[in-house]
C-alpha positions in Angstrom: -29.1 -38.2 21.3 -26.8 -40.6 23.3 -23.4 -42.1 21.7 -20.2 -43.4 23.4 -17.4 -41.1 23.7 -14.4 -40.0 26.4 -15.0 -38.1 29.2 -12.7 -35.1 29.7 -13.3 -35.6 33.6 -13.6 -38.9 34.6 -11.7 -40.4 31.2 -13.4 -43.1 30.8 -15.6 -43.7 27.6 -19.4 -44.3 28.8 -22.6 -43.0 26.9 -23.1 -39.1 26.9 -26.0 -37.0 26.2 -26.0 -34.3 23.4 -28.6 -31.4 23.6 -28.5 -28.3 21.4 -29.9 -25.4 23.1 -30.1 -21.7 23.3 -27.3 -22.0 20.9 -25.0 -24.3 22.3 -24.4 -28.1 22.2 -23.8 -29.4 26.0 -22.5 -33.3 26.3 -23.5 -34.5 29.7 -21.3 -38.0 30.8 -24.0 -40.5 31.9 -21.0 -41.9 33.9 -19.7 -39.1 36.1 -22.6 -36.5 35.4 -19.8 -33.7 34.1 -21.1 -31.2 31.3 -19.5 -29.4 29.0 -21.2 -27.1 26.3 -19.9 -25.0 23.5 -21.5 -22.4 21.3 -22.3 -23.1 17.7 -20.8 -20.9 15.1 -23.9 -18.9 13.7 -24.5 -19.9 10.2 -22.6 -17.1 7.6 -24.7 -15.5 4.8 -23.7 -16.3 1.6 -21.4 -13.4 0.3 -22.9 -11.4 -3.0 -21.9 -11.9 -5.9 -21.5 -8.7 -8.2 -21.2 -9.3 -11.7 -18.0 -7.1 -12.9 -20.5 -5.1 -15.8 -23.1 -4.3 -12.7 -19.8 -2.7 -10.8 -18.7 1.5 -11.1 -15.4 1.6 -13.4 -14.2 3.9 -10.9 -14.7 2.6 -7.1 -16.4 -0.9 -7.6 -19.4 -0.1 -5.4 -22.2 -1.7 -6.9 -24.6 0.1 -9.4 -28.0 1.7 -8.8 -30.6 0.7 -11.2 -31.5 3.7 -13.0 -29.4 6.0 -11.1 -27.9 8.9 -12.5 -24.6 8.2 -11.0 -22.4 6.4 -8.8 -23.5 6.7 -5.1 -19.9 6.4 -3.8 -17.7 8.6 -6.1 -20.2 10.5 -7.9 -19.4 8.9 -11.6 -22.0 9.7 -14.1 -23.8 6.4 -15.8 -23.4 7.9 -18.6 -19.7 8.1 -18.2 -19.0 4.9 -17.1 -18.4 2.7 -20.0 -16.0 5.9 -21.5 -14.2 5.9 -18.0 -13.5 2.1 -18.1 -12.1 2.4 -21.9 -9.8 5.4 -20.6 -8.6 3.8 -17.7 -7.8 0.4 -19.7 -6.1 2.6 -22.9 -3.8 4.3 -20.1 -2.3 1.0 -19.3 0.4 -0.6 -21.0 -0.2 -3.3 -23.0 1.8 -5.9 -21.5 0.2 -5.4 -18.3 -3.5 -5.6 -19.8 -1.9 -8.7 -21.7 -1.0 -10.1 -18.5 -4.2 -9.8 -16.7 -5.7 -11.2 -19.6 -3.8 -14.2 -19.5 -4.4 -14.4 -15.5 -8.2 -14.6 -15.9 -8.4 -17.0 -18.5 -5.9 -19.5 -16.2 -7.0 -18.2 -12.8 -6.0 -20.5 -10.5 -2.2 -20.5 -11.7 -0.1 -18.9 -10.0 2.1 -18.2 -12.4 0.1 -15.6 -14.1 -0.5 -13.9 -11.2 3.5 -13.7 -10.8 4.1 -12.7 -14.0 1.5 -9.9 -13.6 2.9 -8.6 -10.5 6.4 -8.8 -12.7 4.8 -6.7 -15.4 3.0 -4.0 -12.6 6.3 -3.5 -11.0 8.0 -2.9 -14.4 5.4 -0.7 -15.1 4.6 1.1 -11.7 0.8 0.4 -12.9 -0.1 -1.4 -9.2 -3.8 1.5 -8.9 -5.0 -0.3 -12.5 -3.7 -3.7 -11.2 -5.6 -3.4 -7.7 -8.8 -1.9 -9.3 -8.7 -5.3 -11.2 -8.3 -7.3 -8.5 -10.7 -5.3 -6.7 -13.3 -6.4 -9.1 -12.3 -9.7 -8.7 -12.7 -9.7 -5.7 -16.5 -8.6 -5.6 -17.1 -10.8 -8.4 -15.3 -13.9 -7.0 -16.5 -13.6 -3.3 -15.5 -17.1 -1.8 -12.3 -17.0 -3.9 -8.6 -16.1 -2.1 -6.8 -15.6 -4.8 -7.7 -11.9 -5.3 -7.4 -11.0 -2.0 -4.1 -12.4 -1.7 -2.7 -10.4 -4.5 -3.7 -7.5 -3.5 -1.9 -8.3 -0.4 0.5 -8.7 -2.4 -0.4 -5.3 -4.8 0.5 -3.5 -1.2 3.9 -4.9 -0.4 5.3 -4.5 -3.0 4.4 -1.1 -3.7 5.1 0.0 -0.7 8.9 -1.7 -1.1 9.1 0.7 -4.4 8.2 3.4 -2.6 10.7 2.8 -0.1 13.2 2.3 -2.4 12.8 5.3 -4.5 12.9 7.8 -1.3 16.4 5.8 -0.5 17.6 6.4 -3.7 16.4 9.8 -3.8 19.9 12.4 -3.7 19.3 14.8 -0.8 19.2 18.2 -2.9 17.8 19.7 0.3 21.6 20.1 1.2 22.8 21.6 -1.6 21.7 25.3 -0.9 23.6 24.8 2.2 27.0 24.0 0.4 26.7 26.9 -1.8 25.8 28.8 1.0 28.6 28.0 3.2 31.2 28.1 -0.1 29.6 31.4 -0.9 30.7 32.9 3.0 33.8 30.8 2.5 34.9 33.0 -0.2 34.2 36.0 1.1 35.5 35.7 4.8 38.8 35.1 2.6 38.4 37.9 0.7 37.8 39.9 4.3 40.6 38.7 5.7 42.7 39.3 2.4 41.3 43.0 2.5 42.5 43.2 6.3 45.9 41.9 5.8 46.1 44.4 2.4 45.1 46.9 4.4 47.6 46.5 7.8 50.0 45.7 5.2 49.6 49.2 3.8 49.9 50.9 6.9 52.5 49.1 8.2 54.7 50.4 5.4 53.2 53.8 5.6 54.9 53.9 9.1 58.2 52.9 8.0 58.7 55.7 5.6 60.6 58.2 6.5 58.6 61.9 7.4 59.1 64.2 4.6 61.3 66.6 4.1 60.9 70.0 3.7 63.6 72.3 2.3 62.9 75.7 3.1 65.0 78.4 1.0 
């Protein structure tokens, strides 16, 4: 296939030749005779789809037909649907609310940011993530779950941070009632000591005794 276009060498715009081969397209300039080729991105498999029922409660791999249990975690079948109504009566209610109100305006971000709002509030960012997760699998070409989970892991990990920060360091108080606890009795030592040279000292400044003898 020959069409007009500018040579990177010789710069000027004269017919070139396009040949795909081996994986590659190589343009040849009829004018100068320079070629250049470039690889050609391999064509991506679509991603699977995993419908969220098909997915285990627990780790989101996908389901075995007719297995007993999850290959991944080791979750019973049988156990699964009981599992997911736990997991979702464990969470508050504003959170599930929120979620709720995320997947039925998913591509508003405003939902998503009044859901991370309510996870925060709530510390519930493992229920949050798991949902996401499944969002994920279910929504393969789609951003917006990976992003929030992105977002999931900052901001859990700033919580984290800032609870050890405000955490008081009790590891130092046995020390201080160690060190008050020697305090008070190298003062009672030294009072003892001073007591006790005080003692003698007036034991030597008494006259001897006198004996009368008849």
């Amino acid at each position: 296939m020959d069409m007009r276009v500018e040579c990177g060498s010789c710069k000027r715009l004269a017919e070139s030749r396009f040949q795909i081969e081996s994986g590659a397209v190589t343009v040849t300039c009829t004018s100068c005779g320079c070629s250049t080729s470039a690889a050609l991105e391999p064509r991506r498999q679509p991603a699977t789809t995993i419908p969220i029922d098909k997915m285990c409660p627990k780790c989101g791999t996908k389901r075995e037909t007719n297995a007993e249990a999850c290959k991944s975690c080791g979750l019973l079948t049988a156990r699964m649907q009981a599992y997911a109504e736990e997991r979702d009566a464990a969470c508050p209610d504003d959170v599930r609310a929120t979620w709720e109100a995320c997947v039925a305006a998913w591509n508003e971000p405003a939902r998503h940011d009044a859901l991370l709002v309510a996870v925060a509030r709530q510390g519930s960012y493992a229920w949050a993530a798991g949902r996401y997760r499944d969002a994920a699998m279910s929504r393969p070409h789609d951003p917006i779950a990976p992003r929030q989970l992105e977002r999931l892991r900052k901001s859990g990990e700033a919580t984290l941070f800032a609870t050890a920060s405000a955490r008081p360091e009790t590891s130092k108080t046995p020390y201080i009632a160690v060190i008050g606890i020697l305090a008070i009795l190298l003062v009672s030592i030294i009072g003892g000591v001073l007591y006790a040279a005080a003692k003698t000292k007036d034991a030597s400044a008494s006259p001897p005794p006198h004996f009368e003898v008849r």
